[in-house]
C-alpha positions as CSV (number, residue, x, y, z in Angstrom):
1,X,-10.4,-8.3,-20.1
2,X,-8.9,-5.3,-19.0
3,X,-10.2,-1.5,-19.8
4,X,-6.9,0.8,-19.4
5,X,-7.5,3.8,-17.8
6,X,-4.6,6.2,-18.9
7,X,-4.9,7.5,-22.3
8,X,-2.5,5.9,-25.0
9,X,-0.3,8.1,-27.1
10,X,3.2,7.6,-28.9
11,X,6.3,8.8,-27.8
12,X,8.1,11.4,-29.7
13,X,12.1,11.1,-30.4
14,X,14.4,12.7,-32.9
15,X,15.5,9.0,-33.8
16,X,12.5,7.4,-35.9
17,X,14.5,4.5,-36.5
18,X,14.5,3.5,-33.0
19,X,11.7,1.4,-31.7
20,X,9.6,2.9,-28.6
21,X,7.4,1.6,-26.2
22,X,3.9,3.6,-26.3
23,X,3.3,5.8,-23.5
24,X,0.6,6.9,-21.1
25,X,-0.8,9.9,-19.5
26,X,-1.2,11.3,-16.2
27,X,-4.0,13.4,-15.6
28,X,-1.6,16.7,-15.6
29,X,-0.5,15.6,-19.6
30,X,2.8,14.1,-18.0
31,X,3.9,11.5,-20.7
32,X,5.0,7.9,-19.0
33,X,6.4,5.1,-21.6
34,X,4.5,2.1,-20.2
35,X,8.2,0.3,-20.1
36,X,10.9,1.1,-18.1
37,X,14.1,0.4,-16.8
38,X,13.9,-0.5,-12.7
39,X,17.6,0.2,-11.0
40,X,16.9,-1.7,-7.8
41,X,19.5,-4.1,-7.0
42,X,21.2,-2.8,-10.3
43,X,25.3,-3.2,-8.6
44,X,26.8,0.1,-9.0
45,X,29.3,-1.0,-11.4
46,X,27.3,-2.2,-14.0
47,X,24.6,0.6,-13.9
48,X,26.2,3.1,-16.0
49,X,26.5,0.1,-18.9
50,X,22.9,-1.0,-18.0
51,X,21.1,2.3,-18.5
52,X,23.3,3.3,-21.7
53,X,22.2,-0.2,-23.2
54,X,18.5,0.8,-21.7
55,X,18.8,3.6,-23.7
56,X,20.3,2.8,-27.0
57,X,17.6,0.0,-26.8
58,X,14.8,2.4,-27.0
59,X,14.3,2.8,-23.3
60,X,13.3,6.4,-22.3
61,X,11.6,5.3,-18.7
62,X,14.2,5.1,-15.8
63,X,13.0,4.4,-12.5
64,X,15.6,5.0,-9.2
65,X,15.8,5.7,-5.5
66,X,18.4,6.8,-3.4
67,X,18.5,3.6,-1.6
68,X,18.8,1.7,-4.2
69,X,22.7,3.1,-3.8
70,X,23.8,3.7,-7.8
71,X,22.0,7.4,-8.5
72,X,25.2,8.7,-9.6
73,X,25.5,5.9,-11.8
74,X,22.6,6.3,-13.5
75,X,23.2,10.1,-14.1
76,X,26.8,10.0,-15.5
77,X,25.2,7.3,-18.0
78,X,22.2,9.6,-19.1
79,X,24.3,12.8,-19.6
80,X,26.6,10.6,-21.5
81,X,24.0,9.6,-24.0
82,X,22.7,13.3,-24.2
83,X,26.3,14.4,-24.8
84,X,26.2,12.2,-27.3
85,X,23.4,13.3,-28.3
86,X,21.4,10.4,-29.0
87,X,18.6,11.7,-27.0
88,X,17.5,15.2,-25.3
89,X,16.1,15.4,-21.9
90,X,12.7,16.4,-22.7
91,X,12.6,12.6,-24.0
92,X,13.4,10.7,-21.2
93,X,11.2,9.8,-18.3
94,X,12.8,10.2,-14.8
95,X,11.9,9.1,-11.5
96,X,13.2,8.5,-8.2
97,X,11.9,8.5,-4.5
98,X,11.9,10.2,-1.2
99,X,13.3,7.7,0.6
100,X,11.6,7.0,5.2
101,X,14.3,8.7,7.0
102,X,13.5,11.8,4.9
103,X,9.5,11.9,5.7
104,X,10.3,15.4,7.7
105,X,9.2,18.5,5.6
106,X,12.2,20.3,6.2
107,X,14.1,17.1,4.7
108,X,12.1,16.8,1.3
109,X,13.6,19.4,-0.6
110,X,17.4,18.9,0.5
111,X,16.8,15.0,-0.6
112,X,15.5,16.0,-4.1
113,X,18.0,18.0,-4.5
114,X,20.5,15.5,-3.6
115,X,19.0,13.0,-6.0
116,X,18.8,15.9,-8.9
117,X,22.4,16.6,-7.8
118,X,23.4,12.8,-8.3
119,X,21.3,12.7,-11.4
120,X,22.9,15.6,-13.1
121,X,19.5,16.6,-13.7
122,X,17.4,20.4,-13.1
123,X,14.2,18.2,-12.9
124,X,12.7,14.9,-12.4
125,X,9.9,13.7,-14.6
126,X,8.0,11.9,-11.0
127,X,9.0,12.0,-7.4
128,X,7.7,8.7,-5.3
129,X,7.2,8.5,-1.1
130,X,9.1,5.5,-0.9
131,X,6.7,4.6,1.5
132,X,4.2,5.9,4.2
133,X,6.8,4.8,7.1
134,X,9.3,7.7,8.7
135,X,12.0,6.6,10.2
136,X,13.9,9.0,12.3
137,X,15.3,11.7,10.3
138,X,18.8,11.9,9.3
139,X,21.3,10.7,6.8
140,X,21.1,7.3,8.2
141,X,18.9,5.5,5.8
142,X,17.8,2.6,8.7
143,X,18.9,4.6,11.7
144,X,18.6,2.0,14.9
145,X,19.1,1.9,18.5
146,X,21.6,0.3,20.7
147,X,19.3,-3.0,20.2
148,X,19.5,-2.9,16.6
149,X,15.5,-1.5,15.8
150,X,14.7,0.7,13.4
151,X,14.3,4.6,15.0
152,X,10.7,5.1,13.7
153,X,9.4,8.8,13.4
154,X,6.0,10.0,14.6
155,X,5.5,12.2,11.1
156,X,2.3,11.6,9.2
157,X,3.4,11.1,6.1
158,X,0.5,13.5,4.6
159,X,2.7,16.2,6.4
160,X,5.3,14.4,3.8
161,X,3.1,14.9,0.9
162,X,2.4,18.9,1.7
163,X,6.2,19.0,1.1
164,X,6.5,17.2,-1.5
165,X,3.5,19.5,-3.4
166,X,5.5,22.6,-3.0
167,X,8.3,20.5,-5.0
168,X,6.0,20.6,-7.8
169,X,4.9,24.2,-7.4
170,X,8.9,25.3,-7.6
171,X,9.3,23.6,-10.9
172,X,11.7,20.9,-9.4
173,X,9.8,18.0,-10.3
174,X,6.5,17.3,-13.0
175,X,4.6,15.3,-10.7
176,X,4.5,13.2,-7.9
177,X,3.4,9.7,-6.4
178,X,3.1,7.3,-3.9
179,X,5.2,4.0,-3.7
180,X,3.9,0.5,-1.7
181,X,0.6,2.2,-0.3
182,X,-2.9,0.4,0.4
183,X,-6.0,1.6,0.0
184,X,-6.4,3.3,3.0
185,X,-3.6,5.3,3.1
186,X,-4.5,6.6,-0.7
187,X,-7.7,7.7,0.2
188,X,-6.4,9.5,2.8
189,X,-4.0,11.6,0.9
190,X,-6.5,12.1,-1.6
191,X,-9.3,13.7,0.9
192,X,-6.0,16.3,1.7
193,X,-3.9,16.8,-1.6
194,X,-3.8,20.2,-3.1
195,X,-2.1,18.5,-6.0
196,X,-3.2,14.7,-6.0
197,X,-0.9,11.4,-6.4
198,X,0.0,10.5,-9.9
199,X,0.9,7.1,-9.6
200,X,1.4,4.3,-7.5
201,X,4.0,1.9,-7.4
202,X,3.6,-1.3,-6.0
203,X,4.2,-4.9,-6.1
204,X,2.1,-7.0,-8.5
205,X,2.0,-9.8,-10.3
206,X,-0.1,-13.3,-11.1
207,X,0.1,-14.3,-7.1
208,X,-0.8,-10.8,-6.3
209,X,-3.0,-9.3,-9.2
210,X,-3.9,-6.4,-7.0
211,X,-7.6,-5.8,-9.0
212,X,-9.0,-3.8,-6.2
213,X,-6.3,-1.3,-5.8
214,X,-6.5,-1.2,-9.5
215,X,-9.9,0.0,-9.6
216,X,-9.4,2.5,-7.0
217,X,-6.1,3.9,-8.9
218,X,-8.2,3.6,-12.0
219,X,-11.0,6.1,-9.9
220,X,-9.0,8.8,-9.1
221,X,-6.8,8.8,-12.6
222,X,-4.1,7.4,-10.6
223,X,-1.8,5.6,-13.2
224,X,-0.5,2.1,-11.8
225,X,2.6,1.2,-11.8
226,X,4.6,-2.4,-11.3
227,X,7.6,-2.6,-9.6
228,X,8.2,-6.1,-9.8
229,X,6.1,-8.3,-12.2
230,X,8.2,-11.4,-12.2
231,X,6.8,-12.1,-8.2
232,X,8.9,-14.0,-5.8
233,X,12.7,-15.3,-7.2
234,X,12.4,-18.0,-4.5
235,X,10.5,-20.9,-3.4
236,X,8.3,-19.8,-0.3
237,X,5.9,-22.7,1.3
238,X,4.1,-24.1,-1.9
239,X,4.9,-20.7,-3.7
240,X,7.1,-21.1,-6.3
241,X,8.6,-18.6,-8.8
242,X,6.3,-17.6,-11.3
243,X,9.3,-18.2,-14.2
244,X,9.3,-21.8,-13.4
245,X,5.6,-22.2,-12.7
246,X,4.4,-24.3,-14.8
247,X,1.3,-22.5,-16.5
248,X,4.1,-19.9,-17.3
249,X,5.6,-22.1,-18.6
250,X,3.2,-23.9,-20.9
251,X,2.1,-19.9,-22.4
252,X,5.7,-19.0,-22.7
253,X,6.1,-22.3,-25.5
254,X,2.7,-21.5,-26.6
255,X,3.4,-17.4,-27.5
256,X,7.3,-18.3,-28.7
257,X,8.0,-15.8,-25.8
258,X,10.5,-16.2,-22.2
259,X,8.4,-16.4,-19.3
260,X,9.5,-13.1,-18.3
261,X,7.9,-11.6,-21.8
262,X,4.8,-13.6,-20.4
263,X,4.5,-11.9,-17.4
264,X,5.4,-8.4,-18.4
265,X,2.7,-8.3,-21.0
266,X,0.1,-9.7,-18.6
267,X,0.7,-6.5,-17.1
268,X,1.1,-4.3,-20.2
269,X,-2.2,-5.5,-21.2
270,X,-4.0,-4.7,-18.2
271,X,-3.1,-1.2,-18.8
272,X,-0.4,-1.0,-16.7
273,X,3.1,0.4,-16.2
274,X,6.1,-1.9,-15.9
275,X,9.6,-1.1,-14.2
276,X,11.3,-3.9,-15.2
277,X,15.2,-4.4,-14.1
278,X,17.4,-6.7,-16.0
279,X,21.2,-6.3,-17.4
280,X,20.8,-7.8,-20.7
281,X,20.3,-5.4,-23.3
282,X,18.3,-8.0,-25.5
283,X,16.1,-8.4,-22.7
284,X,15.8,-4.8,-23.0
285,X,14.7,-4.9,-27.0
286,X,11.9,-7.1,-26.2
287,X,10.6,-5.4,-23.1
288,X,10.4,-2.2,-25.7
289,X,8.7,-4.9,-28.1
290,X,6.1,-6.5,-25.7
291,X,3.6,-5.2,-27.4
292,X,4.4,-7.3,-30.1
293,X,2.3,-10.1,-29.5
294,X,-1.0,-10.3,-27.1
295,X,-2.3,-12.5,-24.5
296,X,-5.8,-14.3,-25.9
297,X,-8.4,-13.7,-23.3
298,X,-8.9,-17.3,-21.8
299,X,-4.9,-16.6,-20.9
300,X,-5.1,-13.9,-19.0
301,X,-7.9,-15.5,-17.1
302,X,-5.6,-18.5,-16.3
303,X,-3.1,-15.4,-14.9
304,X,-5.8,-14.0,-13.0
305,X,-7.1,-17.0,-11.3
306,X,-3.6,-17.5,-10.3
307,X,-3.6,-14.7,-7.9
308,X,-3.0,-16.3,-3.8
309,X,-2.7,-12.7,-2.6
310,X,1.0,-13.6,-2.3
311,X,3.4,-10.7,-1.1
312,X,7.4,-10.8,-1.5
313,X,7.8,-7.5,-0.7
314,X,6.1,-7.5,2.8
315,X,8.3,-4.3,4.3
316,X,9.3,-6.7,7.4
317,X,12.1,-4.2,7.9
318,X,9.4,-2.0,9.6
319,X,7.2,-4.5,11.0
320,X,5.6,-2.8,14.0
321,X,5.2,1.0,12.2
322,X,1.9,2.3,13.1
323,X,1.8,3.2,9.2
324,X,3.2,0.1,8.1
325,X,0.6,-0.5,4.6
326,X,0.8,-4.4,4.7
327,X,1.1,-5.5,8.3
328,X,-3.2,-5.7,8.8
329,X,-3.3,-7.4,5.0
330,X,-4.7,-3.8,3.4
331,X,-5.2,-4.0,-0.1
């Protein structure tokens, strides 16, 4: 089994009634409840209903990024509910990400303060580097050539993350992280931070169980985060989605859980965080309740052993980026 490496605590909230998800630390006391709500691919007019239901359902994580195009969305919905006042700020748990075509220092700031501005927030809770790849700078979020290829940068994105640690020193964000980073890359910023990563957030799942970036987040009190823990949605080769794998399947009928539940709780009980996106809000009730039941031990070895090293989120967009973190197969 799995040894968490953040230290467990409960959430506080004026509303006792409402159920919570426990949350973790980061090593600077930042409080992070081990479920959240992902926005990617969230349309923007359903966002605003999705995080209010998020909410109301005991939510209090909220994961977004700029290029996942429905900020403003997400930030009408939250002042809504503190208008309300349902919950106050110092409750919720907000993050969002510096997105490649803002990897230039003098671009960090003026794109965390378009997200704060979007938000309708003073802070954010975590800031993410989307990822270690600049593109050419601009408000162009892919900006190409006449041939249609992505305008790469030659930044170094620990020139990014001197930036982003003045964010923290002006009180504009809590903390900050790294997003779809291997090994490599990590170690690197962590032989130059002044103020080290956080978290990482990154793919993983039963085809990808990512235990040896684990262990090194787990080294340097980096808390590890899951941005998609239901795997591929379609059929790849002999890859097929983890909901209708059969194993799933057969532990999903055996717990009285959805496969979904199954594979958010593998995570959960590896000691890990989970963004999970979905637009139901009694999907939402039993992400906050996944803790509710627990995988035996033989179980989560049948999960474990199911790992292929399978990617879905493989960056092609970028293929060819001298920093590109999954084009040599790094961990």
């Amino acid at each position: 089994m799995y040894a968490p490496c953040a230290k467990v605590c409960l959430l506080d909230d004026r509303d006792a009634k409402t159920k919570l998800a426990r949350t973790v630390k980061f090593y600077n006391g930042v409080k992070v409840p081990i479920v959240g709500l992902g926005t990617a691919d969230l349309e923007a007019h359903i966002t605003a209903r999705c995080v209010k239901d998020a909410i109301d359902a005991g939510i209090r994580h909220i994961d977004c990024a700029p290029i996942f195009c429905n900020q403003e969305e997400v930030g009408q919905a939250i002042k809504e509910k503190i208008d309300e006042g349902l919950i106050k700020r110092e409750n919720l748990y907000i993050s969002s990400k510096l997105w490649d075509s803002r990897h230039g220092p003098k671009w960090v700031r003026r794109s965390l303060e378009e997200t704060l501005k979007q938000l309708q927030l003073d802070y954010l809770d975590n800031y993410v580097m989307h990822t270690p790849m600049g593109f050419k700078d601009g408000f162009e979020n892919y900006p190409r050539n006449n041939r249609g290829e992505i305008l790469f940068s030659d930044i170094d994105y620990v020139d990014t993350w001197h930036a982003m640690e003045t964010l923290v020193d002006d009180g504009l964000v809590r903390s900050i992280g790294l997003a779809n980073f291997n090994a490599e890359q990590i170690e690197r910023i962590l032989d130059v931070a002044r103020i080290p990563p956080a978290n990482l957030q990154v793919e993983c799942h039963p085809y990808l169980t990512q235990k040896k970036l684990m262990d090194l987040c787990c080294k340097h009190n980096i808390v590890f985060m899951v941005s998609n823990p239901t795997g591929p949605k379609k059929k790849n080769a002999n890859i097929i989605p983890l909901k209708n794998n059969p194993k799933i399947l057969c532990l999903a009928k055996k717990y009285g859980k959805s496969a979904v539940e199954i594979l958010i709780r593998y995570q959960v009980q590896r000691g890990n965080v989970v963004m999970a996106k979905t637009t139901q809000k009694d999907h939402m009730i039993q992400n906050v309740m996944i803790e509710s039941f627990k995988l035996c031990r033989k179980d989560v070895e049948i999960l474990d052993l199911m790992n292929c090293n399978f990617r879905s989120k493989t960056l092609a967009y970028a293929s060819g980026h001298p920093y590109h973190p999954f084009e040599n197969d790094c961990i």
